[in-house]
N, C-alpha and C positions, 0 to 999 in steps of 0.2 A: 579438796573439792575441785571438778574440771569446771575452769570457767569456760564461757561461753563461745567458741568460734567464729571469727570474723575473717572474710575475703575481701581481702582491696584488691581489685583489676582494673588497669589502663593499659591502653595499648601504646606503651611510652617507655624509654627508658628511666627506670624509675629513679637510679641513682642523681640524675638530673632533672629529674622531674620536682621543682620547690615544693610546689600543691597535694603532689600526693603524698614526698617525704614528710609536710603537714600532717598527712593522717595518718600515716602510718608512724610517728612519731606520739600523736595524741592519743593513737587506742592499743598499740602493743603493750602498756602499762597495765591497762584494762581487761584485754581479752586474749586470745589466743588466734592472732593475724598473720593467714599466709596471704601471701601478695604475688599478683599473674602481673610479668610484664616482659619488656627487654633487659637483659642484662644480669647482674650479680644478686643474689640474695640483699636486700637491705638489714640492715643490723636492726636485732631485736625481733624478728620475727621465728614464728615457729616451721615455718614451710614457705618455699617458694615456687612456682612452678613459669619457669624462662619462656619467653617464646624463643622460637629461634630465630637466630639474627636472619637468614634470608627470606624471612615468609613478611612480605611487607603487610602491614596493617589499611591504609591508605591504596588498596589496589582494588578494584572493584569493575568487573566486568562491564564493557558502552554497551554490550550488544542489550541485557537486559534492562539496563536505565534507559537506552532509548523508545524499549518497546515498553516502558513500566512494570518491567516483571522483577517489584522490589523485592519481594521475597527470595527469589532466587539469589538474587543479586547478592544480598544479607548472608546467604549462608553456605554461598560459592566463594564470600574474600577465603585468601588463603589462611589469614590467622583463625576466623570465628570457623572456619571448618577445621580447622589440626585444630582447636581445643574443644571444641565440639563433641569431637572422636577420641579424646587423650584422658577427659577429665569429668569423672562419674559424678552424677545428679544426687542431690540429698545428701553432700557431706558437710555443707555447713549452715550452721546455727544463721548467720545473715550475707550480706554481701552488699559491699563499699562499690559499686559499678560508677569508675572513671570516664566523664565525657557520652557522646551520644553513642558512640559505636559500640560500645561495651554491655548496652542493656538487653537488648535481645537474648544473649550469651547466658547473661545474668541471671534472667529470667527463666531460662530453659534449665539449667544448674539447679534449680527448686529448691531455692535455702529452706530450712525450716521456718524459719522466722520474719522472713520477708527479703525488701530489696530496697537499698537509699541508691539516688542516684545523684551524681554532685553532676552538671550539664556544665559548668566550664561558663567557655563566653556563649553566643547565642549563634548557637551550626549553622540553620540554614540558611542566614546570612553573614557568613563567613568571608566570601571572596564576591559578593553580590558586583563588584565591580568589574568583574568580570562576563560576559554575556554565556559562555558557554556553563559557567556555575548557576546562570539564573535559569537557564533550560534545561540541562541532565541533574544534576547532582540537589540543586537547591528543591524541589517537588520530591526526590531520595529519603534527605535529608527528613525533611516536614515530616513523609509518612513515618521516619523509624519515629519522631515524636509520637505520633498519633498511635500508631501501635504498638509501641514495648514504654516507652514514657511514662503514657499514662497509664500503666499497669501497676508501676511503681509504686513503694508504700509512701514515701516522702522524695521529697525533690531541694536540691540547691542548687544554686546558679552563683555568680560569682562580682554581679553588681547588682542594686539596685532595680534602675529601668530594665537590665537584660529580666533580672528576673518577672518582673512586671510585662512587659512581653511575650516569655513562655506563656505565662498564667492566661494572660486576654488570647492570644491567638490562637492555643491550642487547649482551652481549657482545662488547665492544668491544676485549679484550685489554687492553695498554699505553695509558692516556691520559696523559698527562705534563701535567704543572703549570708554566704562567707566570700569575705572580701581577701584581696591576696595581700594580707598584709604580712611582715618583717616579724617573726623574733624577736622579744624585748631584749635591747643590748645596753646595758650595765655603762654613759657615756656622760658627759657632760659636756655642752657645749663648747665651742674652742674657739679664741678672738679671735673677729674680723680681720683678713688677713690686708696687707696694702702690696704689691693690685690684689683685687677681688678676684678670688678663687670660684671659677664655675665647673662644672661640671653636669657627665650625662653620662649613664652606661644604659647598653642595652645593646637589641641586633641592627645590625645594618642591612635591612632588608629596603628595597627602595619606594614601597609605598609608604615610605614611614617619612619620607623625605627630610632624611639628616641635615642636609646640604644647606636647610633652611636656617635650621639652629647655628649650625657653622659660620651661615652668613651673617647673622644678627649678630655675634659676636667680633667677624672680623674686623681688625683697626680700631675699636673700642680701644679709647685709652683706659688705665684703670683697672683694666681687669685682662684674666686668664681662664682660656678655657680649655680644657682637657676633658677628651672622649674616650670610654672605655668599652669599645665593640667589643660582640661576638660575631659571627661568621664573617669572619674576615679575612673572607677569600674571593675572586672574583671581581668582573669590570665594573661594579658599583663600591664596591669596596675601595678599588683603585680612585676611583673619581674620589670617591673623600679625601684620602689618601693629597694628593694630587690637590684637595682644594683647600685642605689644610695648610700645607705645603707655601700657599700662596701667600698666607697671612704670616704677621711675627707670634701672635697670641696665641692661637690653636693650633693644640698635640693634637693625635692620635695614639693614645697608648693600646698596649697588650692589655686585650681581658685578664682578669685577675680571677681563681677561683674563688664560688659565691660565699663562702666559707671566711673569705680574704676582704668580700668586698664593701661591707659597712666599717669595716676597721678601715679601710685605702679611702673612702666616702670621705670621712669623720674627718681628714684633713683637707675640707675645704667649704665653701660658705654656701653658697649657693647649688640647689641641684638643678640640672633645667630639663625641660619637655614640652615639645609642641607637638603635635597629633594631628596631620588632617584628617578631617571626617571622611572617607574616601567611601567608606559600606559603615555599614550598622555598629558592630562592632567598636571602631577608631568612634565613630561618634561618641558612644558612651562608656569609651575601656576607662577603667581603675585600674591602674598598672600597677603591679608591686614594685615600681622603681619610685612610686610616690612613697609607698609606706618605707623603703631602702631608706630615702632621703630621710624620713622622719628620726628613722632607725639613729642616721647616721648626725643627726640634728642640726642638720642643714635647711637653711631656706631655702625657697621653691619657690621656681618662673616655670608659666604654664600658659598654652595658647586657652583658649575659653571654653573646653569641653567641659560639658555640662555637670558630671561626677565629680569629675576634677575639682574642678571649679566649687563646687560646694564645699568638698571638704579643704580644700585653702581657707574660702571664706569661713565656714567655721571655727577654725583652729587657728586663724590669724596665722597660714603658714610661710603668707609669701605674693607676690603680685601674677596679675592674672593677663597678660595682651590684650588688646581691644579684638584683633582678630587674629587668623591662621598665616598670616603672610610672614614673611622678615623679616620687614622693614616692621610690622607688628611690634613680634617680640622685639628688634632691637629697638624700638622705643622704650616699650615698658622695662628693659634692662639700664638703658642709658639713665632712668631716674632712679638706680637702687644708688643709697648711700650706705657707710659704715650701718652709723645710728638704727637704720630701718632692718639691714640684715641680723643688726644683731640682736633685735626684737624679735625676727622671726625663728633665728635657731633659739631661741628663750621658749618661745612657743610650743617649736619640734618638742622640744625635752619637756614642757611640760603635758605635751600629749603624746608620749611614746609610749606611756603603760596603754591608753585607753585605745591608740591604734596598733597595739601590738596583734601578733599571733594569738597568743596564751587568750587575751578577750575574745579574740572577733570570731574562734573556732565554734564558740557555745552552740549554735544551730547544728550544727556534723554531731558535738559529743551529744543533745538533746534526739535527736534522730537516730542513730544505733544507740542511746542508751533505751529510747521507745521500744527498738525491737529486741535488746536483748537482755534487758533487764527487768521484763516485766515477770 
């Protein structure tokens, strides 16, 4: 019997892509999924169809965003027009369309069966900290919502309040929530170390303001902290680099692949993250470096983002800063003791099934199971 065909498309490399190797890991068991993206075939699929590497996705003509001629704009980038031209309409049963740029695309392709679309974090305020994004690109953005979004048969989004936001500003109905959580990893907790084992990975990008975690930890007796960047490369890299450097406590290590990186986690106590609210976004991200830590059954220091911050509170996972500053976090670190951390990796591990992957996908497999098992 042919089962049903499914297309996952992101305009991402998909082999690095966590979120999309999520679904395309959830439904090639199910169905028969080729996947549009950058790069290699991922394993387990029936078809892949590459973009190629120099046709950037992210390119989009000023002349017609400044004059508002979105449409043009939409189907002048260089990727949505090479697959526009490459890849015939009515050949598949549904279609998995990654992030906002992909649904237009989607849409035109005419699955038999419809179109989910997973929206990511919340596009048109992406970079709102920015003046130039709140005048070209952020009114862009808004319309591809208004007109390919809500064409869509079901919608996710990937916290909470993001998703509550699509729904009120662009009347979007039902958005339903997959959160980026971890893989359930098979771990048990591991004794409090003496000094106290911190840790952080993620990108060193400088609105994220590393600098500040670094500071809260430095000279701390007691404890160790160790950072596990990506993109590190560059004069913001170097300044960590360099402000590390200054203390005896804090490393900078080599990224580890993600593959690698809840097993390298699982050896130590504490994970940490602070987040200024800088745009919309940072305000209410659920980073999968929270569910990472869970994974990895690590306690967890967090500035006071309000997602965040819930599910700590919930799950007993760990302390929360009074605010976004430094000297913040290095308060509410200076009062972790053995006793308390090792209450909270108890926690981790007792919530690592219910925040795992395997639970928190049910909304993605309920949506293509809607359109293609009916």
């Amino acid at each position: 019997m042919t089962r049903p065909s499914l297309l996952i498309m992101s305009f991402s490399p998909l082999q690095a892509d966590a979120r999309v190797l999520k679904q395309i890991r959830l439904f090639t068991p199910l169905y028969d999924v080729t996947t549009c993206g950058y790069g290699e075939a991922p394993e387990g699929v029936v078809a892949h169809v590459r973009i190629p590497d120099h046709l950037k996705a992210w390119k989009y003509d000023g002349k017609p965003l400044r004059v508002r001629a979105y449409r043009w704009a939409y189907w002048k980038n260089p990727v949505v027009a090479h697959l526009r031209r490459t890849m015939p309409r009515g050949t598949f049963d549904a279609i998995l369309a990654d992030d906002i740029d992909t649904v237009g695309l989607a849409l035109h392709l005419a699955p038999r069966r419809g179109v989910h679309v997973d929206l990511h974090e919340y596009a048109p305020r992406m970079n709102e900290h920015l003046p130039a994004w709140n005048r070209w690109v952020r009114p862009f953005l808004s319309w591809m919502v208004r007109r390919y979004v809500r064409r869509a048969d079901s919608i996710t989004a990937v916290a909470p309040h993001i998703a509550q936001e699509y729904a009120a500003r662009f009347g979007l109905g039902t958005v339903g929530v997959v959160v980026n959580a971890t893989p359930y990893h098979e771990l048990e907790p591991t004794s409090v170390g003496e000094p106290l084992r911190l840790v952080h990975s993620g990108a060193a990008r400088p609105a994220r303001r590393i600098e500040d975690m670094i500071e809260a930890v430095a000279g701390q007796e007691g404890m160790i902290f160790d950072l596990y960047l990506t993109q590190n490369t560059g004069p913001y890299y170097e300044k960590l680099q360099e402000l590390a450097a200054s203390t005896d406590n804090v490393t900078i290590k080599d990224p580890v692949p993600y593959e690698e990186l809840i097993g390298t986690l699982h050896g130590y106590d504490v994970g940490v993250f602070s987040l200024p609210p800088t745009n919309f976004n940072y305000e209410w991200a659920l980073p999968n470096k929270i569910f990472d830590y869970v994974q990895a059954r690590l306690g967890i220091a967090i500035s006071p983002s309000p997602e965040m911050a819930q599910l700590v509170r919930e799950h007993d996972l760990g302390v929360i800063a009074e605010g976004f500053a430094a000297t913040d976090l290095r308060d509410v670190l200076r009062g972790l003791d053995a006793q308390q951390v090792a209450r909270f990796k108890e926690s981790s591990h007792a919530a690592a099934h219910a925040l795992s992957a395997e639970r928190t996908m049910e909304p993605w497999r309920e949506a293509i199971g809607a359109l293609l098992d009916r």
